[in-house]
DOBAPA-371461 format. One line per field, with one value per atom (N, C-alpha, C): atom name; residue number from 1; residue in three letters; x negated, y negated, z negated. Coordinates in nm, 2 decimals. Example, Ala and Ser with C-alpha at 12.3 -4.5 7.8 and 13.67 -1.06 7.14 Angstrom:
DOBAPA-371461
atomo = N CA C N CA C
num = 1 1 1 2 2 2
residuo = ala ala ala ser ser ser
X = -1.32 -1.23 -1.32 -1.28 -1.37 -1.29
Y = 0.57 0.45 0.33 0.22 0.11 0.00
Z = -0.78 -0.78 -0.78 -0.71 -0.71 -0.79
***
This chain:
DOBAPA-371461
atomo = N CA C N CA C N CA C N CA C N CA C N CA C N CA C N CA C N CA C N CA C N CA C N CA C N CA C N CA C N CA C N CA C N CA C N CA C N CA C N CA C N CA C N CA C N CA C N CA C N CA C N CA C N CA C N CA C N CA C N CA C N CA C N CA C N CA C N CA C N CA C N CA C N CA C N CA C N CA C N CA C N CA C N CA C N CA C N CA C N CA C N CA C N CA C N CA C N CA C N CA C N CA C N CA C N CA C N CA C N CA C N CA C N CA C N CA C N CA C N CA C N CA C N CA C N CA C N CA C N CA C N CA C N CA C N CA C N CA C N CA C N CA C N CA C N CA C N CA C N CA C N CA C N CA C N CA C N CA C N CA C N CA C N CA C N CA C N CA C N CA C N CA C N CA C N CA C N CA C N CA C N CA C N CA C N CA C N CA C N CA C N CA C N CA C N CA C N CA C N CA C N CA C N CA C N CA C N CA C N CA C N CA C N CA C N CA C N CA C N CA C N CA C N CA C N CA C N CA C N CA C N CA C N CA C N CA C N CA C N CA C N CA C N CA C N CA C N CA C N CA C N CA C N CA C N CA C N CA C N CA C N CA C N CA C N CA C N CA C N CA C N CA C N CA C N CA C N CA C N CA C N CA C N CA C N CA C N CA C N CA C N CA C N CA C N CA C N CA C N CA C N CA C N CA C N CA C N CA C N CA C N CA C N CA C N CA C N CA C N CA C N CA C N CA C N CA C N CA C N CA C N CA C N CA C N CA C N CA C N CA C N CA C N CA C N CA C N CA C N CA C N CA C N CA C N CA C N CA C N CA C N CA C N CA C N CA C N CA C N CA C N CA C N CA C N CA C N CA C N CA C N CA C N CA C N CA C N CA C N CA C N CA C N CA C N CA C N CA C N CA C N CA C N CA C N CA C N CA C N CA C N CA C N CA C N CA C N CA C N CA C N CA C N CA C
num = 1 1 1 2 2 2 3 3 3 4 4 4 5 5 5 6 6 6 7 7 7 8 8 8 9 9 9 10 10 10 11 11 11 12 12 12 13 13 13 14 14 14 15 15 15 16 16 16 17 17 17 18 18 18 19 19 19 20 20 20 21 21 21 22 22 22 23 23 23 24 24 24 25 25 25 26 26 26 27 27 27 28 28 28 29 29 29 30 30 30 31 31 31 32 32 32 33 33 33 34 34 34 35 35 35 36 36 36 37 37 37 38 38 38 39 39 39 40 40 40 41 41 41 42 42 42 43 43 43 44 44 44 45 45 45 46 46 46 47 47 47 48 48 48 49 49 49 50 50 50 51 51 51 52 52 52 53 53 53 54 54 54 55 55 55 56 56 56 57 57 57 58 58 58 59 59 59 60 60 60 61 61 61 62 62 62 63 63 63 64 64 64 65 65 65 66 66 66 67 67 67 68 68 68 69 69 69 70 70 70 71 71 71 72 72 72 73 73 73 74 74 74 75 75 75 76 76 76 77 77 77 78 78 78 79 79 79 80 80 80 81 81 81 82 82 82 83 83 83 84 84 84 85 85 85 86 86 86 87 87 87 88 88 88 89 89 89 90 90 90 91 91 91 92 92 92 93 93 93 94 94 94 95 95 95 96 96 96 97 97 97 98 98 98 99 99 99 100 100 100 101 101 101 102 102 102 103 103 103 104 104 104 105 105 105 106 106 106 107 107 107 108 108 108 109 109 109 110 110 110 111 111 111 112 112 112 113 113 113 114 114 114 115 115 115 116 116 116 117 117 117 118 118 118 119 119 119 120 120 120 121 121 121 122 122 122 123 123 123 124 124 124 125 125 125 126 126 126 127 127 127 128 128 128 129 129 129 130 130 130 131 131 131 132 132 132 133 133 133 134 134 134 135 135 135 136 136 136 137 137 137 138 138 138 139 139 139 140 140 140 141 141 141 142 142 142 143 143 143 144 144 144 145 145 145 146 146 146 147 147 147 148 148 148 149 149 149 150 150 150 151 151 151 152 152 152 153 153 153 154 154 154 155 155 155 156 156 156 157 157 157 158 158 158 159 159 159 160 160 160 161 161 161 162 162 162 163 163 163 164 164 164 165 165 165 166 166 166 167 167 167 168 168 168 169 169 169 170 170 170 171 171 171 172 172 172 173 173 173 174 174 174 175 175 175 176 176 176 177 177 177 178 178 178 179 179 179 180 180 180 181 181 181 182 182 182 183 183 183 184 184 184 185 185 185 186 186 186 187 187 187 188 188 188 189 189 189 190 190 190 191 191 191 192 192 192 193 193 193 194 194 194 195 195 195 196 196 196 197 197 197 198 198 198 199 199 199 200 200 200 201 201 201 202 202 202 203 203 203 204 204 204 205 205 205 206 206 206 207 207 207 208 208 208 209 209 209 210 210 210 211 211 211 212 212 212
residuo = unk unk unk unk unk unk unk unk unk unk unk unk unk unk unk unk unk unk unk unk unk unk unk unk unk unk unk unk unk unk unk unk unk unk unk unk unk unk unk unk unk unk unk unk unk unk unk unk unk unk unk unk unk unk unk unk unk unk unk unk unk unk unk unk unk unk unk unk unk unk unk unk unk unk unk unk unk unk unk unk unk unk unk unk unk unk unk unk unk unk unk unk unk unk unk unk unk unk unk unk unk unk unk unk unk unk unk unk unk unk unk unk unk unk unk unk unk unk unk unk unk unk unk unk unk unk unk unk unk unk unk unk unk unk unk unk unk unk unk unk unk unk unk unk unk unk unk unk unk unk unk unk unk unk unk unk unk unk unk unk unk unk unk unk unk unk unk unk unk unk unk unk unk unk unk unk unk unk unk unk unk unk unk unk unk unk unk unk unk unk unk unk unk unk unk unk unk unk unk unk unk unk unk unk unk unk unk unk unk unk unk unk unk unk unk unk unk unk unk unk unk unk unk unk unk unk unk unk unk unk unk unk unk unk unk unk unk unk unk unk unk unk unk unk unk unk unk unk unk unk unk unk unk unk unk unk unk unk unk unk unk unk unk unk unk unk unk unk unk unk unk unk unk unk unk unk unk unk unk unk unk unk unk unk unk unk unk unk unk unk unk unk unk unk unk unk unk unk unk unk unk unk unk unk unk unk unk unk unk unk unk unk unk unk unk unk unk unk unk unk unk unk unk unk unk unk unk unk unk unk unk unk unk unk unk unk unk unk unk unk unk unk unk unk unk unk unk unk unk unk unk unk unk unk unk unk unk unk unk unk unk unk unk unk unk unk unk unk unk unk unk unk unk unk unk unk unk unk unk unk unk unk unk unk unk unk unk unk unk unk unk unk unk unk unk unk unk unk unk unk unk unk unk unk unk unk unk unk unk unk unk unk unk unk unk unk unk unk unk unk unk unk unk unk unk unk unk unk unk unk unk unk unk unk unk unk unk unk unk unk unk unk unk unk unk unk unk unk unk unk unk unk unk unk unk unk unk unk unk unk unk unk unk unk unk unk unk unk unk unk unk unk unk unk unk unk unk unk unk unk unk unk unk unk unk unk unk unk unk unk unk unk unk unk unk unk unk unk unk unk unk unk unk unk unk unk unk unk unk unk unk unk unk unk unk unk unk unk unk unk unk unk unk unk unk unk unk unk unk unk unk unk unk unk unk unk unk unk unk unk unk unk unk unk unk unk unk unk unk unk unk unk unk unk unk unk unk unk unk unk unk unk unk unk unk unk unk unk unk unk unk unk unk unk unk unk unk unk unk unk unk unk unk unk unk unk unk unk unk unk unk unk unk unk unk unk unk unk unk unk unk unk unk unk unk unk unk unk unk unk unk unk unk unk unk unk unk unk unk unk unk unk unk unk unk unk unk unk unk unk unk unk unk unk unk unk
X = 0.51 0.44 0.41 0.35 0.31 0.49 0.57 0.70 0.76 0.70 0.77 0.67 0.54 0.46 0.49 0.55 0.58 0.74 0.70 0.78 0.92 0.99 1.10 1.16 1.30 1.41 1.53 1.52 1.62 1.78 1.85 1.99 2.03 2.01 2.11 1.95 1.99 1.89 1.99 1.97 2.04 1.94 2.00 1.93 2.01 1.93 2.07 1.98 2.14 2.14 2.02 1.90 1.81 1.74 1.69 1.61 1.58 1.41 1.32 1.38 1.51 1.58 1.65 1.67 1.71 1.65 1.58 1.44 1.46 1.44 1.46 1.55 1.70 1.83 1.86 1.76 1.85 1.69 1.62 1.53 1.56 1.65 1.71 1.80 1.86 2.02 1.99 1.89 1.81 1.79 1.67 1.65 1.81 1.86 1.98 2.05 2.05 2.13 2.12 1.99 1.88 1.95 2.01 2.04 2.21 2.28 2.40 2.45 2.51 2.61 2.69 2.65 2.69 2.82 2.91 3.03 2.97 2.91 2.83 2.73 2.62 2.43 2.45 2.52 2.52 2.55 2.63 2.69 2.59 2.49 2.36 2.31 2.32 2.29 2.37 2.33 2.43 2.38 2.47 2.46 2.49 2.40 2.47 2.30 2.37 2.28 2.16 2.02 1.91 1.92 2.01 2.05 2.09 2.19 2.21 2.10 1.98 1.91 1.88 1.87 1.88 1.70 1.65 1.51 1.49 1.56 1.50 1.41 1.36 1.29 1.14 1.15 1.01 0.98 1.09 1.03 0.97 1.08 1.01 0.86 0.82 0.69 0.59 0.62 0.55 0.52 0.60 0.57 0.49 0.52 0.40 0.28 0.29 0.13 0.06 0.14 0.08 0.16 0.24 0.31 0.26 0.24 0.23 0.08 -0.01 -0.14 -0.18 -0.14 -0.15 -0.09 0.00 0.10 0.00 -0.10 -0.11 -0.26 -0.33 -0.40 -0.41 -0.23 -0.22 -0.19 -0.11 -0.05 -0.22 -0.30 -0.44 -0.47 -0.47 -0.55 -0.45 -0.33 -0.19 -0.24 -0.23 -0.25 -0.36 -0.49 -0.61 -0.63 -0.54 -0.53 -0.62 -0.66 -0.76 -0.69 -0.55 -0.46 -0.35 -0.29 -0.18 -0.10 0.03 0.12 0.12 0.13 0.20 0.07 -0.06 -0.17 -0.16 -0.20 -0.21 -0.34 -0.43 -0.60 -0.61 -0.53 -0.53 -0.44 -0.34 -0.28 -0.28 -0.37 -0.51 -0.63 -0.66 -0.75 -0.76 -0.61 -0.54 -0.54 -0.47 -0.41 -0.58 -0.65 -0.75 -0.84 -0.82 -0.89 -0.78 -0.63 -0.58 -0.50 -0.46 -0.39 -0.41 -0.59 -0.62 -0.63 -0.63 -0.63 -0.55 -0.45 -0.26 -0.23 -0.27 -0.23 -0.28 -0.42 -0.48 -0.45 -0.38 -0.33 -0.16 -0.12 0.05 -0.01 -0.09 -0.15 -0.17 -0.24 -0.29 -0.17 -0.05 0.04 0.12 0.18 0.26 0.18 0.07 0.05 0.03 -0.08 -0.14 -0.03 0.14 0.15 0.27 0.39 0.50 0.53 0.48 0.52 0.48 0.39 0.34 0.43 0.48 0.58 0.70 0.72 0.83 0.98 1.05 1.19 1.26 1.32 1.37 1.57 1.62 1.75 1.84 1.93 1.99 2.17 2.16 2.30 2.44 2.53 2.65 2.62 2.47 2.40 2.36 2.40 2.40 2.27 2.09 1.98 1.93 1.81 1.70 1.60 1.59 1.47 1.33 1.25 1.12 1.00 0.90 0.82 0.89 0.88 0.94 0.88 0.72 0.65 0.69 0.72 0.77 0.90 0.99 1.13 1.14 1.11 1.07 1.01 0.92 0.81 0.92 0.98 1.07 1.18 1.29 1.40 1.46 1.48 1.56 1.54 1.39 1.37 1.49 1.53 1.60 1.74 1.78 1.95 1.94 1.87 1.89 1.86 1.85 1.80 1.70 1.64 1.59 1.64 1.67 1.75 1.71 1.57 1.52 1.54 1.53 1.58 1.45 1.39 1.28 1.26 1.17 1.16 1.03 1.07 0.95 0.88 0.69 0.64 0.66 0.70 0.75 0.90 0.97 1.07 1.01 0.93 0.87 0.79 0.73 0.67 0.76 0.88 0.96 1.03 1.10 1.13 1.03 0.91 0.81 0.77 0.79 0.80 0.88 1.03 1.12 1.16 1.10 1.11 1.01 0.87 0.77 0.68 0.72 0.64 0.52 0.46 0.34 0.28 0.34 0.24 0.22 0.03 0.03 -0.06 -0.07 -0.20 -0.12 -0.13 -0.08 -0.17 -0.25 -0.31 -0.27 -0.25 -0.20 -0.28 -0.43 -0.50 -0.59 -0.58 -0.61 -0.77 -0.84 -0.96 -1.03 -1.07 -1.18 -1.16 -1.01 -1.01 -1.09 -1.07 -1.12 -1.25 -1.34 -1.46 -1.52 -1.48 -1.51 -1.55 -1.42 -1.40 -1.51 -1.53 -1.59 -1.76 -1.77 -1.89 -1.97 -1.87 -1.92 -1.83 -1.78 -1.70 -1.67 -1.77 -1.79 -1.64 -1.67 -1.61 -1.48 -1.36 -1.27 -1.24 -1.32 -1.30 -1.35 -1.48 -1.51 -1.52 -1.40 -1.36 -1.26 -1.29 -1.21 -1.08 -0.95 -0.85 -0.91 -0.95 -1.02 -1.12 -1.18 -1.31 -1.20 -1.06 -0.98 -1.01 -0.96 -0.95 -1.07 -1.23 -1.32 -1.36 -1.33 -1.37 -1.31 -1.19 -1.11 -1.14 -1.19 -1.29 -1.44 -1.49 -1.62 -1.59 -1.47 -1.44 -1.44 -1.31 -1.27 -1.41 -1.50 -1.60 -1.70 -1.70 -1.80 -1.76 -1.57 -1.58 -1.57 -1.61 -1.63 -1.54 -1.41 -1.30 -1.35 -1.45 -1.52 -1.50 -1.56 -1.59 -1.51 -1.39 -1.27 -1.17
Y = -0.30 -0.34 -0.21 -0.09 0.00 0.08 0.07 0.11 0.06 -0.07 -0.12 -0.08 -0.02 0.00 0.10 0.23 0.33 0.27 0.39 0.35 0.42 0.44 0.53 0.45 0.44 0.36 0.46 0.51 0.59 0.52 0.62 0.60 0.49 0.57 0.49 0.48 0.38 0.41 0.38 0.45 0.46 0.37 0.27 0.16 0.11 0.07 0.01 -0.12 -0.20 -0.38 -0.41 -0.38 -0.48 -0.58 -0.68 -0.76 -0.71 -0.63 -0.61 -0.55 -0.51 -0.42 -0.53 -0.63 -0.76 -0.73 -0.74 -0.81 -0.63 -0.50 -0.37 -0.38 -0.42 -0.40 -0.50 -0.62 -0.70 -0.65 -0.58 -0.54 -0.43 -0.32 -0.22 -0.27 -0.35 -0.40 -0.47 -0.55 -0.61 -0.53 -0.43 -0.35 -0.21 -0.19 -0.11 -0.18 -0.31 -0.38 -0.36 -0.38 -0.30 -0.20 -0.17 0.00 -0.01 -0.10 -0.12 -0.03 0.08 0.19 0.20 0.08 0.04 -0.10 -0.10 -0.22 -0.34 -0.25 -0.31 -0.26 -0.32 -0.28 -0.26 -0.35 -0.34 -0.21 -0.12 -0.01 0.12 0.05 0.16 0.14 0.04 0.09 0.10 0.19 0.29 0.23 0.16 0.11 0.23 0.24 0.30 0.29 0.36 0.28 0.44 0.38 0.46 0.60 0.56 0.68 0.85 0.79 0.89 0.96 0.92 0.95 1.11 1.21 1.34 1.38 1.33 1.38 1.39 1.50 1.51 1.60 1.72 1.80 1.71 1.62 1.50 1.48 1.42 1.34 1.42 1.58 1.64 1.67 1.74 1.78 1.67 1.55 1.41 1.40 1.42 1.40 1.49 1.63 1.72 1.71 1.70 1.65 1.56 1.43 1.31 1.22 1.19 1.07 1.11 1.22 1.24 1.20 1.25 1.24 1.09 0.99 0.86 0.82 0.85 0.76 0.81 0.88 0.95 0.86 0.82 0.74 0.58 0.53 0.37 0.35 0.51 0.49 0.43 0.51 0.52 0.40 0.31 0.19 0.08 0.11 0.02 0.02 0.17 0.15 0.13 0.13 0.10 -0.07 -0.13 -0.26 -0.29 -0.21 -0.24 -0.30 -0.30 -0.37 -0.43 -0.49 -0.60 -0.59 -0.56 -0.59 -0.75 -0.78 -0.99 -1.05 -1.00 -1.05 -1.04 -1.15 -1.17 -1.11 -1.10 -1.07 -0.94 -0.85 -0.74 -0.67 -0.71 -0.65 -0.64 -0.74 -0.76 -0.68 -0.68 -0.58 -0.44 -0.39 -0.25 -0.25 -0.34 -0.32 -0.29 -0.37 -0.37 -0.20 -0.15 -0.02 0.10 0.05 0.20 0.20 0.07 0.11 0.17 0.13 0.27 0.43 0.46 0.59 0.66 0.57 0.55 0.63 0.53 0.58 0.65 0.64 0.80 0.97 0.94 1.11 1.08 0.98 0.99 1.07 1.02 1.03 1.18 1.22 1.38 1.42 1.40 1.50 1.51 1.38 1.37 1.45 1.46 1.54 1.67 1.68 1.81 1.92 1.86 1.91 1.93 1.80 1.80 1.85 1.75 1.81 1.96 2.04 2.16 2.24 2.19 2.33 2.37 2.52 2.58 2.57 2.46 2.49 2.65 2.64 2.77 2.74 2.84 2.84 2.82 2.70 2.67 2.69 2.78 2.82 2.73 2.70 2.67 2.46 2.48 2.34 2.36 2.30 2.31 2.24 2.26 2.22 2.37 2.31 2.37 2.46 2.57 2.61 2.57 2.57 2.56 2.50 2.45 2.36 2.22 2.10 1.97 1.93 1.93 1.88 1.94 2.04 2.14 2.11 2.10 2.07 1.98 1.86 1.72 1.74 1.75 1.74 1.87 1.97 2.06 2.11 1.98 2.01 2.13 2.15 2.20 2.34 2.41 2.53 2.54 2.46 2.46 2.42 2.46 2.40 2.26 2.17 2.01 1.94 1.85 1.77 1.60 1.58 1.46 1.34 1.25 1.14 1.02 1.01 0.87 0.81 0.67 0.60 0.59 0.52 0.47 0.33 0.22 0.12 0.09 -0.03 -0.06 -0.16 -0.20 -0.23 -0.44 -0.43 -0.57 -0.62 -0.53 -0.49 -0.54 -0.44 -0.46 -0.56 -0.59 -0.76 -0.86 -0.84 -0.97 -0.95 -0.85 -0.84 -0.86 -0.84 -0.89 -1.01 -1.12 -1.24 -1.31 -1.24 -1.32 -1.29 -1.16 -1.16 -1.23 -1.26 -1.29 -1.15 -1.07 -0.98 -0.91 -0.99 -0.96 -1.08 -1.18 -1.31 -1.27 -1.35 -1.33 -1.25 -1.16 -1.07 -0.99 -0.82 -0.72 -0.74 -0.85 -0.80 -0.89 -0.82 -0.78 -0.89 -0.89 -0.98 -1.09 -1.21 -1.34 -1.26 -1.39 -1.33 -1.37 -1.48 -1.47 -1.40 -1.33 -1.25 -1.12 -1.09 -0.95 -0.97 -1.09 -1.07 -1.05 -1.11 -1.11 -0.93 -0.89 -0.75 -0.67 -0.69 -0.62 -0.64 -0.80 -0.76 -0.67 -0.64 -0.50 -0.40 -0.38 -0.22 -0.26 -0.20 -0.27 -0.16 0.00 0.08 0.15 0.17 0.22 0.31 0.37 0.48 0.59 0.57 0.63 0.66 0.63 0.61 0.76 0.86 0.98 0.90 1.02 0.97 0.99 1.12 1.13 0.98 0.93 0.80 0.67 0.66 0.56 0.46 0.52 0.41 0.38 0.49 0.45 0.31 0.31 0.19 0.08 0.07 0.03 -0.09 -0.03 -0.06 -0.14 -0.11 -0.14 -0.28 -0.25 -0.38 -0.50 -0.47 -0.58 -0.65 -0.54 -0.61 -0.69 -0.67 -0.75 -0.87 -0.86 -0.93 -1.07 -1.17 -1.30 -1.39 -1.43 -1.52 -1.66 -1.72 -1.82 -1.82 -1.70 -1.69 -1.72 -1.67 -1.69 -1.85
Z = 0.17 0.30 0.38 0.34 0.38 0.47 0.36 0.44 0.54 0.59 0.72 0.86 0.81 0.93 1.00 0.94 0.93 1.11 1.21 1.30 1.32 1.20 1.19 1.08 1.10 1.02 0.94 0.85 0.79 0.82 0.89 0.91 0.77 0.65 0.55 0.43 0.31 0.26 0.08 -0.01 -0.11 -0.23 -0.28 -0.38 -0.49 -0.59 -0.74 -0.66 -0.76 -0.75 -0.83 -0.79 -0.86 -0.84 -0.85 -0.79 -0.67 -0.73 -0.60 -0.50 -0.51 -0.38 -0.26 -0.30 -0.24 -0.05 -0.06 0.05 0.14 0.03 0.13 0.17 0.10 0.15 0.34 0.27 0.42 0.51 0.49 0.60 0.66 0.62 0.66 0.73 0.67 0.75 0.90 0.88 1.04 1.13 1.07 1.17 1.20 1.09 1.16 1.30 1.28 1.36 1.49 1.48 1.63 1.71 1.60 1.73 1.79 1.76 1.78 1.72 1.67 1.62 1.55 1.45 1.34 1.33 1.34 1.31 1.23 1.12 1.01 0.96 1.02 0.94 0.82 0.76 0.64 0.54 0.66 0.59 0.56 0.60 0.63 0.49 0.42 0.26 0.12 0.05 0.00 -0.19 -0.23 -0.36 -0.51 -0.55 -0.72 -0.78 -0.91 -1.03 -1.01 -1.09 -1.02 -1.15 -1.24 -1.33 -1.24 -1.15 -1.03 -1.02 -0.92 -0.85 -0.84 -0.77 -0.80 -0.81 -0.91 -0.91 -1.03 -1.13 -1.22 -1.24 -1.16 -1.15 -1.14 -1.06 -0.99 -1.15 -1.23 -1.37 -1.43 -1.43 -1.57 -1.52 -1.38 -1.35 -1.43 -1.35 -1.39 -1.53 -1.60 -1.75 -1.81 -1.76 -1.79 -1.76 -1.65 -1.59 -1.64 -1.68 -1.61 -1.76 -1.81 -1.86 -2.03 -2.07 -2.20 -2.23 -2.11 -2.13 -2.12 -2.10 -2.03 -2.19 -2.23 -2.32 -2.46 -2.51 -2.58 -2.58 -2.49 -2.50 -2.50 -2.47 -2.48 -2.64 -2.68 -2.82 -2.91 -2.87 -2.97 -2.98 -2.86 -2.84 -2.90 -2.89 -2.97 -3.13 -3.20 -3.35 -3.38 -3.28 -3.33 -3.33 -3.26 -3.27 -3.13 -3.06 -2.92 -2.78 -2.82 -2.71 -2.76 -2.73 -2.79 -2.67 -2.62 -2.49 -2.49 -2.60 -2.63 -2.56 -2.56 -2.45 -2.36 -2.27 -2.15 -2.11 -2.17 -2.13 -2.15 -2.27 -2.34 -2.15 -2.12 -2.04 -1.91 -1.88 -1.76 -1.75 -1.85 -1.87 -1.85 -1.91 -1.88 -1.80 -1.71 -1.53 -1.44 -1.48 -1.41 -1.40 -1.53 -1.54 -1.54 -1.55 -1.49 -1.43 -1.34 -1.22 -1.17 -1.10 -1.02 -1.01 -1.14 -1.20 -1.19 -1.24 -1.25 -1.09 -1.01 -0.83 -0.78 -0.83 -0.79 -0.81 -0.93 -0.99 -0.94 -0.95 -0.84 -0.74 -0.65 -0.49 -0.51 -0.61 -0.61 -0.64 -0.71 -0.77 -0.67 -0.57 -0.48 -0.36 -0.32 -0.22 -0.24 -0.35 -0.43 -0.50 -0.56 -0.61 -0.61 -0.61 -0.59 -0.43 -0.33 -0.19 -0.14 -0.19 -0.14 -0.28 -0.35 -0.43 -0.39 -0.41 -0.36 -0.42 -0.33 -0.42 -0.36 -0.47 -0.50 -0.47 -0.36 -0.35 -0.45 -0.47 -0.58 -0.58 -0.68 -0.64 -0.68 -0.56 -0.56 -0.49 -0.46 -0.39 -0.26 -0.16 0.01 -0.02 -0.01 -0.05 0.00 0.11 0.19 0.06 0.10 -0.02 0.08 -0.02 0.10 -0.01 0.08 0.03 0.12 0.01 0.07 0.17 0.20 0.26 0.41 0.41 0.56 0.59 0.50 0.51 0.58 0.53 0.64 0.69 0.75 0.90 0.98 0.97 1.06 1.03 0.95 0.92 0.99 1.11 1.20 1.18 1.14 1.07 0.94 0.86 0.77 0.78 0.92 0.94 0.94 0.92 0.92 1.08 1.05 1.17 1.14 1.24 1.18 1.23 1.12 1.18 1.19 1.17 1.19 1.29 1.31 1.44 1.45 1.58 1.62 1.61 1.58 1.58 1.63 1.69 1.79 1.73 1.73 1.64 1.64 1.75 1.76 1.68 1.66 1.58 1.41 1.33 1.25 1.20 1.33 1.30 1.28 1.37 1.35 1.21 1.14 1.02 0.92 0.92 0.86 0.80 0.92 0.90 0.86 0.92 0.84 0.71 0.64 0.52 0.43 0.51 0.45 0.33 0.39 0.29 0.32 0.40 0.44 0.39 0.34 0.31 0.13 0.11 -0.01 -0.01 -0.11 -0.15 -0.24 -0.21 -0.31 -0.42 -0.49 -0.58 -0.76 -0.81 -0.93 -0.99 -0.99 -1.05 -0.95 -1.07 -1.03 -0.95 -0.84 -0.81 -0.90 -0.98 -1.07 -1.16 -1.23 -1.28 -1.28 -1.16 -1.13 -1.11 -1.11 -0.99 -1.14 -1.26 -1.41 -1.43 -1.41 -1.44 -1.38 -1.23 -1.16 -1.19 -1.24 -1.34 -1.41 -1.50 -1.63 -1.54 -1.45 -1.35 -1.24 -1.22 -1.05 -0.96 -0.98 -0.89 -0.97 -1.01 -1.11 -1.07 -0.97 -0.89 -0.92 -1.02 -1.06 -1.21 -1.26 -1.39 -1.41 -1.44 -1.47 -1.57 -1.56 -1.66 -1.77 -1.81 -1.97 -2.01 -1.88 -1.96 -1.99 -1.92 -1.89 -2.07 -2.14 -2.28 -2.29 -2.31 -2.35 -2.20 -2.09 -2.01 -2.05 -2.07 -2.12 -2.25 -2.35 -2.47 -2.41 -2.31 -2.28 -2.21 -2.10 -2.02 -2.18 -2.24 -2.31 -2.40 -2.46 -2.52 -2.45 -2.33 -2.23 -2.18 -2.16 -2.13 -2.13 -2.05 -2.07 -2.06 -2.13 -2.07 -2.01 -2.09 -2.03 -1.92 -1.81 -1.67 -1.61 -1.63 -1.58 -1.53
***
């Protein structure tokens, strides 16, 4: 949702056949359509499998930072028997205390840490050295150019609708679900990663399925 507000349309956009890509693919192709240039909108998106993707450098950072420390605390609560995947309530419960945690340290790594690092000149690869975050906002310092189209917000709206992906609610959990949760944790915001399992532990013992 947040990607269609955004008033710039990438010339091409590169996606594997998967489900969720369904809905991006014919919303690029609508709005490409917009600009006439194209024989075929369609050609504006660029199919292969997400194995491709040229960001291995993004995973490995990620995993250092972020995937070991997280996985090292689901393992504990797995062999301790404190979470079950095959639950529905065990896996509600998770979502509820670390998605946000989860998006909060993306949020910090993606702005804090991956976009402000310096790539370094890679030899025998036509690739900008720089910081990424500069590279985009003033390609043209770096030999590139910027190619986004412009889209007008009435543009947007109408693709919006007729995809329907503004209908509905981004939220993950039922409301009495959560209003349960928010009971015994009211703010998850202030839930450090290190307290994540011990909250975690406290939600599940409090909480009340009855309520629900």
């Amino acid at each position: 949702m947040n990607a269609i507000l955004l008033p710039v349309l990438p010339q091409r956009i590169r996606i594997d056949k998967g489900t969720e890509t369904v809905v991006m693919a014919t919303m690029q192709s609508f709005l490409r359509a917009q600009h006439g240039d194209l024989e075929n909108a369609t050609d504006s998106v660029l199919y292969g499998p997400s194995t491709q993707n040229k960001i291995e450098r993004w995973w490995r950072e990620l995993l250092e930072r972020m995937e070991r420390f997280f996985k090292q605390q689901l393992s504990t609560l797995v062999e301790d028997g404190d979470y079950d995947s095959s639950n529905k309530e065990d896996r509600n419960l998770l979502a509820y205390v670390y998605i946000p945690i989860l998006q909060k340290e993306l949020d910090v790594f993606r702005v804090s840490v991956w976009n402000n690092h310096r790539v370094r000149k890679q030899k025998g690869k036509e690739l900008p050295a720089g910081v990424p975050e500069h590279i985009y906002t003033c390609p043209e310092k770096y030999g590139g150019e910027k190619c986004g189209l412009l889209v007008t917000e009435q543009q947007l709206m109408e693709v919006a609708n007729l995809s329907n992906v503004l209908d509905g609610t981004d939220d993950y959990l039922e409301p009495n679900f959560r209003k349960e949760c928010e009971r015994h944790i009211l703010n998850t915001d202030d839930i450090t990663p290190a307290e994540a399992a011990n909250a975690y532990l406290y939600l599940k013992a409090n909480f009340d399925s009855n309520r629900v």
